[in-house]
C-alpha positions as a printed NumPy array, in Angstrom:
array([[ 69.002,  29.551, -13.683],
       [ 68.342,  28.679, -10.305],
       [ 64.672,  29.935, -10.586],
       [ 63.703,  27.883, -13.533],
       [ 65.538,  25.293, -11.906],
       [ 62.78 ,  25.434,  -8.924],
       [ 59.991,  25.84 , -11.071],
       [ 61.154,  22.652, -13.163],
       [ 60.968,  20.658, -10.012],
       [ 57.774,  21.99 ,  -9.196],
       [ 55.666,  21.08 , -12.282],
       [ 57.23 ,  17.521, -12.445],
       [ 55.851,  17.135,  -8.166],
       [ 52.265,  18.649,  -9.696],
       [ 52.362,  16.074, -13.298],
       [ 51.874,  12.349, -11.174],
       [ 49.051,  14.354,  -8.954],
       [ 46.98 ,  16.044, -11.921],
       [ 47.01 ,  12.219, -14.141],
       [ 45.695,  10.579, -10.598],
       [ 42.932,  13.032, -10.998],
       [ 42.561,  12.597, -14.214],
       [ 42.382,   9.092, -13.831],
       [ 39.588,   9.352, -10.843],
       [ 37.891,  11.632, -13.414],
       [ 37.79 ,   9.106, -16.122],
       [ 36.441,   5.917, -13.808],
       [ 33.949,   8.536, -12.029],
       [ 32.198,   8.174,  -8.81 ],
       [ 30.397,   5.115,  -8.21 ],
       [ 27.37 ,   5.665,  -8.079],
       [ 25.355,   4.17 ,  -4.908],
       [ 23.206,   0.947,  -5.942],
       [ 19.206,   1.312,  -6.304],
       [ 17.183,  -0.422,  -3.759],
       [ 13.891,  -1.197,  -4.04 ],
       [ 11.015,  -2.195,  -1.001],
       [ 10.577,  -5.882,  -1.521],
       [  8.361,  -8.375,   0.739],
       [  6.043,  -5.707,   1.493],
       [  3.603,  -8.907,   1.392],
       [  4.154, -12.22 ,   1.204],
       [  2.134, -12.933,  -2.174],
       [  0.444, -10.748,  -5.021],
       [ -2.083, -11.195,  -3.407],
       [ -3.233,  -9.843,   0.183],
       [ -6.434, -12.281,   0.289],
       [ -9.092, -11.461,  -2.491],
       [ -6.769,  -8.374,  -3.706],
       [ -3.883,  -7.088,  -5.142],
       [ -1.259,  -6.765,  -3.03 ],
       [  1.969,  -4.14 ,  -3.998],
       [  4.173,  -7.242,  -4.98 ],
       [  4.385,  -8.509,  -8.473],
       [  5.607, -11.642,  -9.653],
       [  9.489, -11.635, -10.206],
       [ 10.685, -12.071, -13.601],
       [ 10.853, -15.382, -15.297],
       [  9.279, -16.402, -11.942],
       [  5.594, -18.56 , -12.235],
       [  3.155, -17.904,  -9.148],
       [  0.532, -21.054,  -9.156],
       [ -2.077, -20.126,  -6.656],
       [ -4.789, -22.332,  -6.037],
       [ -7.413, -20.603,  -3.496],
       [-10.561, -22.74 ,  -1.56 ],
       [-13.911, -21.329,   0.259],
       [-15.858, -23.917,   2.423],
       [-19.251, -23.04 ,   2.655],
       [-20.471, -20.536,   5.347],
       [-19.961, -21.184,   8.849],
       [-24.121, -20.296,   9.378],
       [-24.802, -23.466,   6.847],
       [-24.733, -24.963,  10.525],
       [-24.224, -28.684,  11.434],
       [-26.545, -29.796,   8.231],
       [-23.766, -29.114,   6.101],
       [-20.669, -29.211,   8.93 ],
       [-20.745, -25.451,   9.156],
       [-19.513, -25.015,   5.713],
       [-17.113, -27.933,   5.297],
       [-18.987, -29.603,   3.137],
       [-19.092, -27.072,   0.573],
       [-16.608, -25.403,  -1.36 ],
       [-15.473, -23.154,  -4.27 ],
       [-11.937, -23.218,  -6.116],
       [ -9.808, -21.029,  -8.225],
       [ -6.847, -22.069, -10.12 ],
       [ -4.28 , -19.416, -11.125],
       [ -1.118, -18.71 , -12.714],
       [  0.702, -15.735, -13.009],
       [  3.95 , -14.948, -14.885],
       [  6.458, -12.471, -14.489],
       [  7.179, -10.709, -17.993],
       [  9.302,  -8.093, -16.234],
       [ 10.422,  -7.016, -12.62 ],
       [  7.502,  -4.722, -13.525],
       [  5.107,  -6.576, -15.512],
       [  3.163,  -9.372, -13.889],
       [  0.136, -11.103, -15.852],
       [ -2.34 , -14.331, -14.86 ],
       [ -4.998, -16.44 , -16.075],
       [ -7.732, -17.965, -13.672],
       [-10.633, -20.614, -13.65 ],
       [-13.17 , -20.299, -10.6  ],
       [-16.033, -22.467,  -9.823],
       [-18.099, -19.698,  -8.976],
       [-20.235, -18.736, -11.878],
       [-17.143, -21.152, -14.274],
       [-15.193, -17.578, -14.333],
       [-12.844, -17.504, -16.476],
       [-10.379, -14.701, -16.151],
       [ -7.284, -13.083, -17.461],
       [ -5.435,  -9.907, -16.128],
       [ -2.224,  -8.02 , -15.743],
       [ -0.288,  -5.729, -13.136],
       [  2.193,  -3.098, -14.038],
       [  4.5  ,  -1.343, -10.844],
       [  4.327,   2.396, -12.695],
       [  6.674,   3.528,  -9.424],
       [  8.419,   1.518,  -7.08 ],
       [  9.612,   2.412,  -3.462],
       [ 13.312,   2.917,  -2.984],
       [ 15.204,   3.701,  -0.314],
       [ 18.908,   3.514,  -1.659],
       [ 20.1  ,   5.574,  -4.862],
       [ 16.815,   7.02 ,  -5.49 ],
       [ 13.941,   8.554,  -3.461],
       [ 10.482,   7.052,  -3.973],
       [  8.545,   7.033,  -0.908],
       [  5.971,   4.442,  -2.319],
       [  4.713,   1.903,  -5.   ],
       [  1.924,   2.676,  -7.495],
       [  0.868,  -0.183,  -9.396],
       [ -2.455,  -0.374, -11.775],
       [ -4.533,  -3.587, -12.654],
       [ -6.715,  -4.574, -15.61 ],
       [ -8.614,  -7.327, -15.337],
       [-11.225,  -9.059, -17.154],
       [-13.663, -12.094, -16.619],
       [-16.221, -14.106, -18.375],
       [-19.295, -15.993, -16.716],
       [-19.199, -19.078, -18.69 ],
       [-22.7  , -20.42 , -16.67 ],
       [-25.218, -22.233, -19.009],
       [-27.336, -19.804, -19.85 ],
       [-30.515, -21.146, -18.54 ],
       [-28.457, -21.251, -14.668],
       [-27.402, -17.399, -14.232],
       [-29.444, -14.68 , -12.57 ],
       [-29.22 , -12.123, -15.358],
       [-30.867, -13.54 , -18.896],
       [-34.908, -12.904, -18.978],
       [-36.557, -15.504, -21.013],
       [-36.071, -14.774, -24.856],
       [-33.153, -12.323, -24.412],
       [-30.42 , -13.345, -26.736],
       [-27.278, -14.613, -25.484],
       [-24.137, -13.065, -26.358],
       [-20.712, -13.703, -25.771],
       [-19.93 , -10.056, -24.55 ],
       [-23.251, -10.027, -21.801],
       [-20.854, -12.506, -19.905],
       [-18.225, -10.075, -19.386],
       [-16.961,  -7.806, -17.211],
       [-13.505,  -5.663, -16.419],
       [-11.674,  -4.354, -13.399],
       [ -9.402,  -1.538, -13.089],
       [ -7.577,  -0.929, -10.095],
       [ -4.547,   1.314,  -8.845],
       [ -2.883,   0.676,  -5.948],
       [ -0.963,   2.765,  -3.592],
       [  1.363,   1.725,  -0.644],
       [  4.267,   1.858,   1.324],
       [  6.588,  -0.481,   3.625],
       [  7.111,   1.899,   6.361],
       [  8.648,  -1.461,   8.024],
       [  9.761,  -4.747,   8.103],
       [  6.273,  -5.322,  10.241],
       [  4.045,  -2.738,   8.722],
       [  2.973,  -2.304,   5.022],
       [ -0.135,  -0.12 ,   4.24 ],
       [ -2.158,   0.   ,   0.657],
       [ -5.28 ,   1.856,  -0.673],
       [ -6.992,   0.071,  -3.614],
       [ -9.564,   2.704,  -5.282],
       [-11.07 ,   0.824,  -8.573],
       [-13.654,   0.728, -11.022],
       [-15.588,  -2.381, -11.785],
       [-17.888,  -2.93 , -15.143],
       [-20.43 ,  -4.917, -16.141],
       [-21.706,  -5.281, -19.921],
       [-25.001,  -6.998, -18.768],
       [-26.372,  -6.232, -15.485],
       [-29.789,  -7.819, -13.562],
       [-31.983,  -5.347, -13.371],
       [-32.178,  -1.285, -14.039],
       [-31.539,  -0.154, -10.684],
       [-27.861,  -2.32 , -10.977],
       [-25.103,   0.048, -12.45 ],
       [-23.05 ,  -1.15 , -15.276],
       [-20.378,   1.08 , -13.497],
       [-19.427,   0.105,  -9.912],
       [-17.024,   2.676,  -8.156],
       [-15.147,   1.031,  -4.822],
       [-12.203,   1.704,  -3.424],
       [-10.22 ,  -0.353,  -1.026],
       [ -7.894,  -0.698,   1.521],
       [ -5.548,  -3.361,   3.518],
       [ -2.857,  -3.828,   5.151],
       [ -0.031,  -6.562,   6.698],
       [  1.875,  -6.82 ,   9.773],
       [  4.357,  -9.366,  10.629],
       [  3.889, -11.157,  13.801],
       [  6.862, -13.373,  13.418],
       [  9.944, -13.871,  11.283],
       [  7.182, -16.383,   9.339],
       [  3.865, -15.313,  10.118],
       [  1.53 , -12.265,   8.801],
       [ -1.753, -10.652,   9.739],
       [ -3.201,  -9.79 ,   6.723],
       [ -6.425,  -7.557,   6.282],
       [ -8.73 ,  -6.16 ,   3.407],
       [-11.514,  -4.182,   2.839],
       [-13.563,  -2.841,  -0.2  ],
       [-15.713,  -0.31 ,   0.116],
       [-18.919,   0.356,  -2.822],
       [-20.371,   3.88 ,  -3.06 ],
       [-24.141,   3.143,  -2.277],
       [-26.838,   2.934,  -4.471],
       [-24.778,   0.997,  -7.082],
       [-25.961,  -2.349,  -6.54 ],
       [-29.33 ,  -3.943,  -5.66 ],
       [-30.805,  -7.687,  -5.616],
       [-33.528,  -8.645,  -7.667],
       [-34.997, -10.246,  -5.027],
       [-34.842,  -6.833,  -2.286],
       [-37.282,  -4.327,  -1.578],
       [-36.646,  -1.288,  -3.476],
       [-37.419,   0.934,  -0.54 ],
       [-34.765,  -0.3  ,   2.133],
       [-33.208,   2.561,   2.979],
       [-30.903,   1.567,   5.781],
       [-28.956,  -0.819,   2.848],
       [-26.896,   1.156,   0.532],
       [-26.361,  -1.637,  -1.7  ],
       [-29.423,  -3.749,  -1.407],
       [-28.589,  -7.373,  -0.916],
       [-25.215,  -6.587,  -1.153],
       [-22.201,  -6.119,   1.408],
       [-18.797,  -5.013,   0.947],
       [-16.288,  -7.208,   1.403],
       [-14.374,  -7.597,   4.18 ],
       [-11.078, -10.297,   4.701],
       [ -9.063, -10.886,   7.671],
       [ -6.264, -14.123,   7.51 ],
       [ -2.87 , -15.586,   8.33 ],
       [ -0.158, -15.543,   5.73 ],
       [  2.571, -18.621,   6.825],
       [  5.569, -19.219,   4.768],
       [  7.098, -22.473,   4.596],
       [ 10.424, -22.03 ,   1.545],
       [  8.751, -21.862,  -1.944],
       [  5.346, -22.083,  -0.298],
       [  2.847, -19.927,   1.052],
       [  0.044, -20.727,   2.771],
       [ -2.597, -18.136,   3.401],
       [ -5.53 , -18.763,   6.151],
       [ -8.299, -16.509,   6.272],
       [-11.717, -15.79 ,   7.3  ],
       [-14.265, -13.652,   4.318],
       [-17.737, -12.929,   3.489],
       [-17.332, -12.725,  -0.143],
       [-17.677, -16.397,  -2.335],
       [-16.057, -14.942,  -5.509],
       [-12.108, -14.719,  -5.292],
       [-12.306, -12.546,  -8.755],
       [-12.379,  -8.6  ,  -8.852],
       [-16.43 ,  -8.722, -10.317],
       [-17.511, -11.567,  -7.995],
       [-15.648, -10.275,  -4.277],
       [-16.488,  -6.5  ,  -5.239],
       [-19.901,  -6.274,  -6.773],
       [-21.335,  -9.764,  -5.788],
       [-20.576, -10.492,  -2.032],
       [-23.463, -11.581,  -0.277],
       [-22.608, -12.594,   3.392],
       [-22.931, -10.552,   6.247],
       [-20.368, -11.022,   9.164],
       [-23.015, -10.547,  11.861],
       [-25.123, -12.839,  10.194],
       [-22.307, -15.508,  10.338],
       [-21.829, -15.64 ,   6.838],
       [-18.534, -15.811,   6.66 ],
       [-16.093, -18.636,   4.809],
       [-13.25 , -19.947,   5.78 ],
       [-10.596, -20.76 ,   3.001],
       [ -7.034, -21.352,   2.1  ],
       [ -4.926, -20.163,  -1.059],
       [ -1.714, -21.652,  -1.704],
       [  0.841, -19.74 ,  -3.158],
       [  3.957, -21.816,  -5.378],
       [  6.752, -19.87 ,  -6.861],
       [  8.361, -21.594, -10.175],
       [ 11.291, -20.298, -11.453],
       [ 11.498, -20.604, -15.514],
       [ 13.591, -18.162, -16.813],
       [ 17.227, -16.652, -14.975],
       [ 17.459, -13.295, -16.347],
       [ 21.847, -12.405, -17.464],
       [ 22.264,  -9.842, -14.9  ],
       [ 22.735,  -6.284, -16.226],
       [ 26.268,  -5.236, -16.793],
       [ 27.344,  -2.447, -15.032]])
């Protein structure tokens, strides 16, 4: 009696422990919260390129972007500041992953449409990804009169499709801090209707920039894109310049000041490329930095938001 006494006792102390595990059992451990890299740049953009940031979701980026003329235009045209070349944007966040945009440039009447999709996304919290991969498709029309661009001998026939050309772009990059984010940019650009026969339809480049933070509202930003010679060539160069890999051409290089003022920012920079389109900066840049070709310019960055997403229940 006295045994099953004790072991009576003992199962009701074990009951109220074994239903508090159960419990902890059934509500499970929480799981730790995903966090992603964010503000890796300021912008989608770094100058001319892609940067590793996307548009938020149900957020609208208006950009508008300006090139004065090039400081070597000299004092006849006030080193450059009497010229200039615009680009209007808008981009829209369809997702936290999904960014797309529409354009119109000045240069050449571009008009272009594109879109930007984060295929991995750095995390440091709740899941290891040590960096962002993101790919770009772009595409662009030259919308010149016909009798005003470079490309259309006399008699050819005009079609639609000659004006375009497509960009596609992945991007790879990390944060490694809150001053340092890194990015290479390798890409193929092509062109349905090109100058001559010694232009390829098929431009391979690859790029690379980067972004450090100088102050809790200030950036250095930095790009460069890099053409694999013997891709591109001016109509107007001599066929047998040897020391130019591109002929005419130069790849384009960007160096500017990202400033953040709230919903604004404002992006200062110094390039040698006219276009601020994939087709136009990579294939098409003309200036030469030693030559003092360069243009200063502005974009302006303008976050809208349209849409509040219901957050996710957990």
């Amino acid at each position: 009696m006295r045994h099953a006494l004790s072991a009576l006792l003992l199962i009701t102390a074990l009951v109220p422990l074994q239903a508090q595990d159960d419990l902890l059992d059934l509500l499970g451990e929480e799981e730790p919260k995903k966090e992603y890299a964010s503000a890796s740049f300021k912008t989608t953009r770094v100058i001319n390129a892609h940067s590793l940031e996307n548009t938020a979701h149900g957020v609208m980026d208006v950009k508008i972007g300006h090139r004065f003329g090039f400081l070597s235009e000299g004092i006849s045209e006030m080193f450059g500041l009497d010229l200039a070349t615009v680009r209007l944007g808008v981009e829209y966040g369809v997702t936290d992953r999904l960014m797309i945009g529409f354009s119109r440039s000045g240069y050449q009447k571009t008009l272009e449409g594109y879109a930007k999709y984060k295929v991995l996304r750095q995390c440091s919290q709740g899941c290891r990804m040590p960096i962002s991969l993101l790919v770009v498709a772009d595409m662009s029309a030259n919308m010149l009169e016909k009798e005003k661009t470079e490309w259309y001998a006399p008699g050819r026939e005009d079609y639609f499709t000659h004006r375009l050309g497509y960009a596609f772009q992945v991007i790879v990059g990390r944060k490694f801090s809150e001053a340092l984010s890194l990015q290479l940019m390798p890409g193929l650009v092509h062109r349905n209707l090109v100058t001559t026969a010694d232009q390829a339809h098929d431009v391979l480049n690859v790029g690379a920039a980067g972004r450090v933070k100088l102050a809790k509202r200030l950036a250095l930003n930095a790009e460069y894109i890099y053409l694999l010679p013997g891709q591109t060539r001016a109509p107007a160069m001599e066929a047998d310049r040897v020391n130019d890999p591109n002929p005419g051409y130069k790849n384009s290089l960007s160096i500017g000041f990202d400033i953040e003022t709230g919903g604004h920012v404002f992006q200062l920079h110094f390039t040698n490329s006219t276009a601020m389109f994939e087709r136009g900066f990579i294939t098409e840049t003309t200036g030469d930095w030693l030559d003092g070709d360069i243009h200063f310019g502005f974009n302006i960055s303008r976050v809208f938001t349209l849409y509040r997403p219901k957050p996710k229940k957990v």
